[in-house]
C-alpha positions as CSV (number, residue, x, y, z in Angstrom):
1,X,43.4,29.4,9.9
2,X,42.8,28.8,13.8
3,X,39.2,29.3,13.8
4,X,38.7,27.3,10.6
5,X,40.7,24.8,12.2
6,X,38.5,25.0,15.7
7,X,35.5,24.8,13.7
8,X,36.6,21.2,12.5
9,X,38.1,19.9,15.3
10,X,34.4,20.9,16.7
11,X,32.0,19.5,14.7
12,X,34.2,16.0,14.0
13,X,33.3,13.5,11.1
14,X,29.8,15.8,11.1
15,X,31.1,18.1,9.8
16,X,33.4,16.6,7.1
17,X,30.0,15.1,6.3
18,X,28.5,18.0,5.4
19,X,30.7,19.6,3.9
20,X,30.0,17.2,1.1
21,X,28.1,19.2,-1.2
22,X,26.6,16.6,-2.8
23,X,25.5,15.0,0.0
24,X,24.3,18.1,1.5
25,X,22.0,18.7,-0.6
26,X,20.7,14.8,-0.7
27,X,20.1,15.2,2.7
28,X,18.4,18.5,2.4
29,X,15.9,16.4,0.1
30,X,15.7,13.8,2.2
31,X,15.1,15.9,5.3
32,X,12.2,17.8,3.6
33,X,10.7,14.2,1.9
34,X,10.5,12.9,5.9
35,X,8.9,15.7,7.3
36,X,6.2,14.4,4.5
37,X,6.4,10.8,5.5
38,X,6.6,11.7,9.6
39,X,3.4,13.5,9.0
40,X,1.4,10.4,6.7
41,X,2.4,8.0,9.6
42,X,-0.3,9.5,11.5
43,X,-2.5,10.5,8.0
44,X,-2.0,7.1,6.4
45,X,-3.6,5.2,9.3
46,X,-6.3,7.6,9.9
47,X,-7.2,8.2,7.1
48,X,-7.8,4.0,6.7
49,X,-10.0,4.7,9.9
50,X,-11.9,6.8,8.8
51,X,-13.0,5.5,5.0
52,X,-13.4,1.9,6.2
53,X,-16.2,0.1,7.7
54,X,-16.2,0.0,11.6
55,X,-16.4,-3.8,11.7
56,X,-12.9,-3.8,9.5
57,X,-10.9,-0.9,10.6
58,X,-8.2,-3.3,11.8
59,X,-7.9,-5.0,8.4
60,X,-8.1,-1.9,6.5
61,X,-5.4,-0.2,8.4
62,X,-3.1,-3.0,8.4
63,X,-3.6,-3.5,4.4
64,X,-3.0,0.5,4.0
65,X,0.7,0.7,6.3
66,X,1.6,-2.9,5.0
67,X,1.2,-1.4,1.4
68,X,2.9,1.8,1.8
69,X,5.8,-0.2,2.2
70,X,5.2,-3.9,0.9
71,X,5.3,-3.8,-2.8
72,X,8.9,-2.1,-2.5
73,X,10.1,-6.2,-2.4
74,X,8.0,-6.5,-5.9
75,X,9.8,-3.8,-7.5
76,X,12.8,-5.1,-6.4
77,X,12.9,-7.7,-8.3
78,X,10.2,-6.9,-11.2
79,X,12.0,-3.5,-11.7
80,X,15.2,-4.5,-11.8
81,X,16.8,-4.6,-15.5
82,X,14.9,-0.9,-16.2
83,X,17.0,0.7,-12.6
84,X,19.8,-1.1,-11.3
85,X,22.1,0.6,-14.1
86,X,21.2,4.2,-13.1
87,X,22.9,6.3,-10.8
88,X,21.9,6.1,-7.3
89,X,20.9,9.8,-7.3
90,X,18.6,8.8,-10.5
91,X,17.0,6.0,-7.9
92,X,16.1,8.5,-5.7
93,X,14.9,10.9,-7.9
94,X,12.0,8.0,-9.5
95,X,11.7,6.9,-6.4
96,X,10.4,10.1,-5.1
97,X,8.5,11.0,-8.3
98,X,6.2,7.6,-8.4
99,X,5.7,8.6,-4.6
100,X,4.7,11.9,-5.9
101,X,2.2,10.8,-8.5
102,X,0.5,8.2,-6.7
103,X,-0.1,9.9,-3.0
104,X,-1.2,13.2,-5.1
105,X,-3.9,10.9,-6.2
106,X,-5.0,9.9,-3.2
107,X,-5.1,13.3,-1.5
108,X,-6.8,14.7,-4.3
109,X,-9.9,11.6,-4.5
110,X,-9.9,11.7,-0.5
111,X,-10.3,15.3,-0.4
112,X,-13.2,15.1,-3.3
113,X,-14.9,12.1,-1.4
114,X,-14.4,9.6,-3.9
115,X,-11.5,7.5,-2.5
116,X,-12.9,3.6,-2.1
117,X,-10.7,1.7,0.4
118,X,-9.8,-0.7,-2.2
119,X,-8.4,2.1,-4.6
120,X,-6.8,3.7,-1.6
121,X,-4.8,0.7,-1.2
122,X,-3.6,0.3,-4.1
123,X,-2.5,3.4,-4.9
124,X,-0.7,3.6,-2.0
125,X,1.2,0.3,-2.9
126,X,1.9,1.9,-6.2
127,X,3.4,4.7,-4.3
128,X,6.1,2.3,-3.0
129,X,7.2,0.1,-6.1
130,X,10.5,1.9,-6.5
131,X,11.3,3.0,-2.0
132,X,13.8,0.1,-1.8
133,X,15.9,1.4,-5.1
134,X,15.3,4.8,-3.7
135,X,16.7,4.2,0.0
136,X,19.7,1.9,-1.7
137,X,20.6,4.9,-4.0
138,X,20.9,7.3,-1.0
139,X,22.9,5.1,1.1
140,X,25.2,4.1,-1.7
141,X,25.0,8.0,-2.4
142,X,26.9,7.9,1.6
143,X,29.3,5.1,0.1
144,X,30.6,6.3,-2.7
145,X,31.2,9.8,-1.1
146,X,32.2,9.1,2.0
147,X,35.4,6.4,3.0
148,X,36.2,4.0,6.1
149,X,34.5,5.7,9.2
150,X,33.1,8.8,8.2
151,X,30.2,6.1,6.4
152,X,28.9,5.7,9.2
153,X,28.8,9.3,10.3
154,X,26.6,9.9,7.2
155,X,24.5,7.1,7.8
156,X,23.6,7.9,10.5
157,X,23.2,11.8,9.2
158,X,21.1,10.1,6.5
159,X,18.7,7.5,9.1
160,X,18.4,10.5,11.6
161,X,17.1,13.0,9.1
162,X,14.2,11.4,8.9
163,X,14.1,10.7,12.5
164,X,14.1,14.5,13.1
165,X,11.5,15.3,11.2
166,X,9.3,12.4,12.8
167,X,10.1,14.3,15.7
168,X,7.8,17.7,14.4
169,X,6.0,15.3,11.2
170,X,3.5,13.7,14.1
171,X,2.9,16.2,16.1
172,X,2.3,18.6,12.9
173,X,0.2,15.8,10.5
174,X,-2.7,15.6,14.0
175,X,-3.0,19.4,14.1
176,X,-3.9,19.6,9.9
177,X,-6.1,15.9,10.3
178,X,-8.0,18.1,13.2
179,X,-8.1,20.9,11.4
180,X,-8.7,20.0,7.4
181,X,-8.7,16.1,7.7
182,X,-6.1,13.0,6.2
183,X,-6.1,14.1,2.5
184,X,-4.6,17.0,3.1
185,X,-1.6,15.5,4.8
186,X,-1.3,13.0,2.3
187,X,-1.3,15.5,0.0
188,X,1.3,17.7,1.6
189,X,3.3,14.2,1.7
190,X,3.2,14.3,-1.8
191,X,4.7,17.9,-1.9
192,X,7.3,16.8,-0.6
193,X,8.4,14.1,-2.7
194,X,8.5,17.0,-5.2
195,X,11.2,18.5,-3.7
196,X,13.1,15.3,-2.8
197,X,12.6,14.3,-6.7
198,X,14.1,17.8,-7.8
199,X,16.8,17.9,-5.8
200,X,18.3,14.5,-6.6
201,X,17.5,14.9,-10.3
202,X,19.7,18.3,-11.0
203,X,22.5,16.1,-8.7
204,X,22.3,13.7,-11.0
205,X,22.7,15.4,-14.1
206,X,25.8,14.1,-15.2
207,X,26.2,11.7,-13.2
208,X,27.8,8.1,-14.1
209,X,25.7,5.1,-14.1
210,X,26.5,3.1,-11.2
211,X,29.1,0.2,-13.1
212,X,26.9,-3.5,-13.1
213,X,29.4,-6.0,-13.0
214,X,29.2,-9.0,-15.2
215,X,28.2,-11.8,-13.1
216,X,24.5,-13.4,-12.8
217,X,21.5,-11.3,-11.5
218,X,21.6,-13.0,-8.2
219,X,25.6,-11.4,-7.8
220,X,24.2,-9.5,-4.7
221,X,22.5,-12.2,-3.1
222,X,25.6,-14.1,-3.4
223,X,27.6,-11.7,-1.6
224,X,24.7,-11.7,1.1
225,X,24.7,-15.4,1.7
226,X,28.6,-15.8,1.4
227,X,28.9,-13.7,4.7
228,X,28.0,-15.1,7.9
229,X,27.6,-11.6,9.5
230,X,25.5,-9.9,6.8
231,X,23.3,-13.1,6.7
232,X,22.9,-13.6,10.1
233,X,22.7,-10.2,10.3
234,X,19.6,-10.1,7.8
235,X,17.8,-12.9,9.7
236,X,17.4,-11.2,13.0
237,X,16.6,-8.2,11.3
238,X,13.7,-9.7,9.6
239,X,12.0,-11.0,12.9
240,X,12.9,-8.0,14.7
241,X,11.1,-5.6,12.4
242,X,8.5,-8.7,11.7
243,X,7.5,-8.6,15.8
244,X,7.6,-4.8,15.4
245,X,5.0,-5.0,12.5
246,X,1.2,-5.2,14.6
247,X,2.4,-1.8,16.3
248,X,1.8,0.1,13.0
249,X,-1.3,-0.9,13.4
250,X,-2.4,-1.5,16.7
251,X,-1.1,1.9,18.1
252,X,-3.3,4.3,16.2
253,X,-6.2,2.0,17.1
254,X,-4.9,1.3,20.7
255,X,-4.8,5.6,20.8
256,X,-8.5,6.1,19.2
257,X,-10.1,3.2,21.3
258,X,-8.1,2.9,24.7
259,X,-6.6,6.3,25.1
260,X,-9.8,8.0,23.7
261,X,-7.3,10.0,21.7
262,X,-7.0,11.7,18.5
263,X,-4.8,12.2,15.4
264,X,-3.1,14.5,18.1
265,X,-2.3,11.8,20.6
266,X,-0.9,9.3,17.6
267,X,1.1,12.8,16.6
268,X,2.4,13.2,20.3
269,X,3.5,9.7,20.4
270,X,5.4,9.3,17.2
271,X,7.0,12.6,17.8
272,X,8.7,11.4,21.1
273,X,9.6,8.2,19.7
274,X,11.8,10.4,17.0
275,X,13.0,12.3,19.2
276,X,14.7,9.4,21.1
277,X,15.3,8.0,17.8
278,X,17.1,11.2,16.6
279,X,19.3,11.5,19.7
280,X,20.2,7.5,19.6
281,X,20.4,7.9,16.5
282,X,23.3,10.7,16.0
283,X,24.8,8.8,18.9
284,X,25.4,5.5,16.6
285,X,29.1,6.6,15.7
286,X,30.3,6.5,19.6
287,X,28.8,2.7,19.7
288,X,31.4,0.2,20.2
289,X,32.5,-1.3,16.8
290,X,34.5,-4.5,18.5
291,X,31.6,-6.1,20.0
292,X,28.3,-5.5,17.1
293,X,26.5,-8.1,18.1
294,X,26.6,-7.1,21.7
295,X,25.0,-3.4,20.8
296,X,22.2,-5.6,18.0
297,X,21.3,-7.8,21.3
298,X,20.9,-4.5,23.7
299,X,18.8,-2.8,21.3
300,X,16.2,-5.8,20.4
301,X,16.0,-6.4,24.3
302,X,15.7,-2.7,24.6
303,X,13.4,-1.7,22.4
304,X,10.7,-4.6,23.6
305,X,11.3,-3.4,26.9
306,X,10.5,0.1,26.3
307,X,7.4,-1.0,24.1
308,X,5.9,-2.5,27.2
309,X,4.3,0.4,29.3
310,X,2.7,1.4,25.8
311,X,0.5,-1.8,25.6
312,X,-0.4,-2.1,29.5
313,X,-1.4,1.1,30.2
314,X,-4.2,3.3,29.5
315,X,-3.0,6.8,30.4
316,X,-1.0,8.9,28.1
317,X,1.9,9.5,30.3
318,X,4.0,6.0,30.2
319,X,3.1,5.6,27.0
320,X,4.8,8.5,25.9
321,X,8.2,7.4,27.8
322,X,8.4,4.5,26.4
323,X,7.9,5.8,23.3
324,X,10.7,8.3,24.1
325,X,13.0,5.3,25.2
326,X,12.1,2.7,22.4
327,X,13.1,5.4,19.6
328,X,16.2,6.0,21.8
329,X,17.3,2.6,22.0
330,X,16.5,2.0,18.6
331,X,17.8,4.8,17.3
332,X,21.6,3.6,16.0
333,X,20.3,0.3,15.0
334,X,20.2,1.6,11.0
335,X,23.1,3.6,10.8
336,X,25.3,0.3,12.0
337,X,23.6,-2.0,10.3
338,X,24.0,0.0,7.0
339,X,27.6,0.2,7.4
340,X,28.4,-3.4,7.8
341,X,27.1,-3.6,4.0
342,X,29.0,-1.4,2.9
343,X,32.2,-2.3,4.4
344,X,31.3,-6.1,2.8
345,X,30.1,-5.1,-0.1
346,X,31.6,-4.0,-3.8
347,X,31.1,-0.5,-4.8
348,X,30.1,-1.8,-8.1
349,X,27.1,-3.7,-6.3
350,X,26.2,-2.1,-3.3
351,X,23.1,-0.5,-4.4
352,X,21.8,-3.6,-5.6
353,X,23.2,-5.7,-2.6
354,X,21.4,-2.8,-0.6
355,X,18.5,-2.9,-2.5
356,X,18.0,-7.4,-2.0
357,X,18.3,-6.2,1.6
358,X,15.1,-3.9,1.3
359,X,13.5,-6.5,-0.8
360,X,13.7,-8.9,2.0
361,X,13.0,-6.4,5.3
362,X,10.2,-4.6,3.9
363,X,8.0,-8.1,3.9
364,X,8.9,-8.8,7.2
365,X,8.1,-5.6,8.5
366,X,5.1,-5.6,6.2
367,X,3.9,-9.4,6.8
368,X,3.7,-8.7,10.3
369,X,1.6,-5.5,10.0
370,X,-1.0,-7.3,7.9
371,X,-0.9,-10.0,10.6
372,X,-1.2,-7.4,13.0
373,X,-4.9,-6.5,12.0
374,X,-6.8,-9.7,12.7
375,X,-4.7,-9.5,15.6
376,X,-5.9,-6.6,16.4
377,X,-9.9,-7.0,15.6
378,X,-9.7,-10.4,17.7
379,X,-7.5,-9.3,20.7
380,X,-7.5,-6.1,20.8
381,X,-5.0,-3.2,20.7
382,X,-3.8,-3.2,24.3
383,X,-2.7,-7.2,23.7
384,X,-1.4,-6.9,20.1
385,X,1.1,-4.4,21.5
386,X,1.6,-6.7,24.7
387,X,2.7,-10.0,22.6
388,X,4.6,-7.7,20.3
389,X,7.0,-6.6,23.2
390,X,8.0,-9.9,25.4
391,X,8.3,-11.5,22.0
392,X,10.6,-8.9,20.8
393,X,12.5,-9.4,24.1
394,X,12.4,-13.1,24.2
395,X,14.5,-12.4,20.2
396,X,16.9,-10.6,21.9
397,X,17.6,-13.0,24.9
398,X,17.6,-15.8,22.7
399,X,20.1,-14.2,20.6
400,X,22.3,-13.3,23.6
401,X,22.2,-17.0,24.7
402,X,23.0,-18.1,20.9
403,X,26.2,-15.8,21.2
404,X,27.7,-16.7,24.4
405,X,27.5,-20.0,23.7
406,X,29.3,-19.2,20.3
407,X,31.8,-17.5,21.9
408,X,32.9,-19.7,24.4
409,X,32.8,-23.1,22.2
């Protein structure tokens, strides 16, 4: 009784989490599906390098990273009367098996030769039709097990698994590009959507449909713009992740042109950035919960900050710290934002409250990574990264001002 008692006391509203067995296994699958995605970060990009024309690599690889994300605001809304009945361990599980389908395709025409840019794109944005249903049903998954503080334990359980396996994903994905090319990270991707698909489908046997209430489709949208918080809340977090979009793709062009880097390098980065992101992240329950918007402000400002030394310099070696500090400083900025959903929200519509959410962040993030690649072709990589950052931190400042003067009105 002592030691089982030591053994809680030790590992806090961690453990509690995972002693969830549902969960557990959720975020088993999920860990194993990020290793997959950590790894086509680096493949997705590269592999757009490499099949596009030289003059257009810019455009190409901002079309490829905007659409393995972008469409997820189509499906959304398209896809809505066939999914937002089902379980949320259901939404994962289609989630992960259209992922499955379409990236097998791609690994399997990019290995034989035959993939076209055009069809690469595509298929990629079919890929990601159903990944704001699926990321609503997991964290919904967290709300419906999990009550009042220990949410945003498993949030952040849930955000940081896949930071940890950017953390080996990276670094793994350049060492197979090197070795056996793109495709065959894409396809390993793939594989792991597999698992991710199996796991949340035998959870989900038997499983309840999540309860649709009987107001008007645009129920959750209501609740969204009937809080100031969760509005406001939404609206920086569309330009923050909208300023972040050039990086996707001016880093892996900024590392093959001005570092004179490989898939390696982009791996090396994007591994230290998780691993910030994974400690920051797993520190997000000790964050302050009276002043949010204080901790939202530090992060934005933060993150540009760090993102600096990446764009101005033309060694490895800052780069790579302010890698390590960006993902740090970002790290909790998921987990808290999550919970303040959930705490707002119904049960009976938070994955489709969570879901609107996706539908309108993805764009953002997306919009600003097809900007990015003009951007990038005109400017360069060096000053696409550049502008991202003191913009970033001008958001953040601007914010700070907006909520002092708030506060003493």
């Amino acid at each position: 009784m002592t030691t089982d008692l030591t053994a809680k006391a030790r590992f806090g509203p961690y453990g509690r989490v995972l002693r969830e067995p549902v969960l557990r296994r959720i975020l088993t699958g999920v860990l194993v599906s990020s290793l997959g995605d950590g790894m086509a970060v680096v493949a997705v990009a590269w592999l757009a390098i490499q099949i596009a024309p030289v003059s257009q690599a810019g455009v190409w690889t901002g079309l490829a990273v905007a659409a393995y994300a972008l469409p997820a605001a189509l499906g959304t809304v398209v896809l809505a009367p066939l999914v937002r009945s089902m379980a949320s361990s259901r939404l994962i599980a289609l989630d992960a098996i259209l992922r499955a389908v379409a990236l097998g395709a791609v690994a399997a025409l990019g290995i034989a030769g035959l993939l076209h840019p055009v069809v690469y794109v595509v298929l990629l944005a079919f890929s990601s039709l159903l990944h704001a249903w699926g990321n609503a049903g997991a964290y919904t998954l967290v709300s419906e097990r999990l009550d009042g503080p220990d949410r945003v334990t498993g949030n952040a359980l849930l955000s940081t698994a896949s930071q940890a396996s950017v953390v080996v994903g990276p670094a793994l994905a350049g060492g197979i590009v090197a070795i056996a090319g793109p495709s065959w990270v894409i396809g390993l991707d793939a594989l792991s959507f597999v698992v991710l698909a199996a796991v949340s489908w035998k959870v989900g046997r038997g499983a309840q449909p999540t309860t649709v209430p009987s107001g008007p489709p645009g129920s959750a949208w209501k609740v969204i713009a009937g809080s100031r918080q969760l509005l406001g809340l939404l609206v920086i977090t569309c330009v923050f992740y909208f300023l972040y979009g050039p990086v996707e793709v001016a880093l892996p062009l900024h590392v093959a042109d001005d570092l004179r880097g490989s898939a390696g390098v982009l791996g090396i980065l994007l591994a230290v950035f998780g691993v910030g992101a994974l400690i920051g992240g797993l520190c997000a329950g000790l964050l302050p919960r009276r002043s949010p918007w204080l901790v939202v402000i530090v992060i934005i400002v933060g993150w540009g900050a760090a993102l600096l030394p990446v764009g101005l310099s033309r060694t490895l070696l800052p780069a790579m710290i302010g890698m390590t500090l960006g993902g740090l400083i970002y790290g909790p900025y998921m987990a808290m934002s999550t919970e303040l959903f959930q705490r707002v929200s119904a049960p009976e519509l938070l994955s489709r409250v969570l879901a609107v959410r996706g539908a309108i962040v993805i764009p953002a993030v997306s919009l600003g990574t097809l900007i990015g690649g003009p951007i990038v072709n005109v400017f360069g990589a060096p000053a696409a990264l550049t502008a991202s950052a003191l913009l970033t931190v001008a958001l953040g400042l601007v914010l700070g001002l907006v909520v002092l003067v708030r506060r003493y009105q």
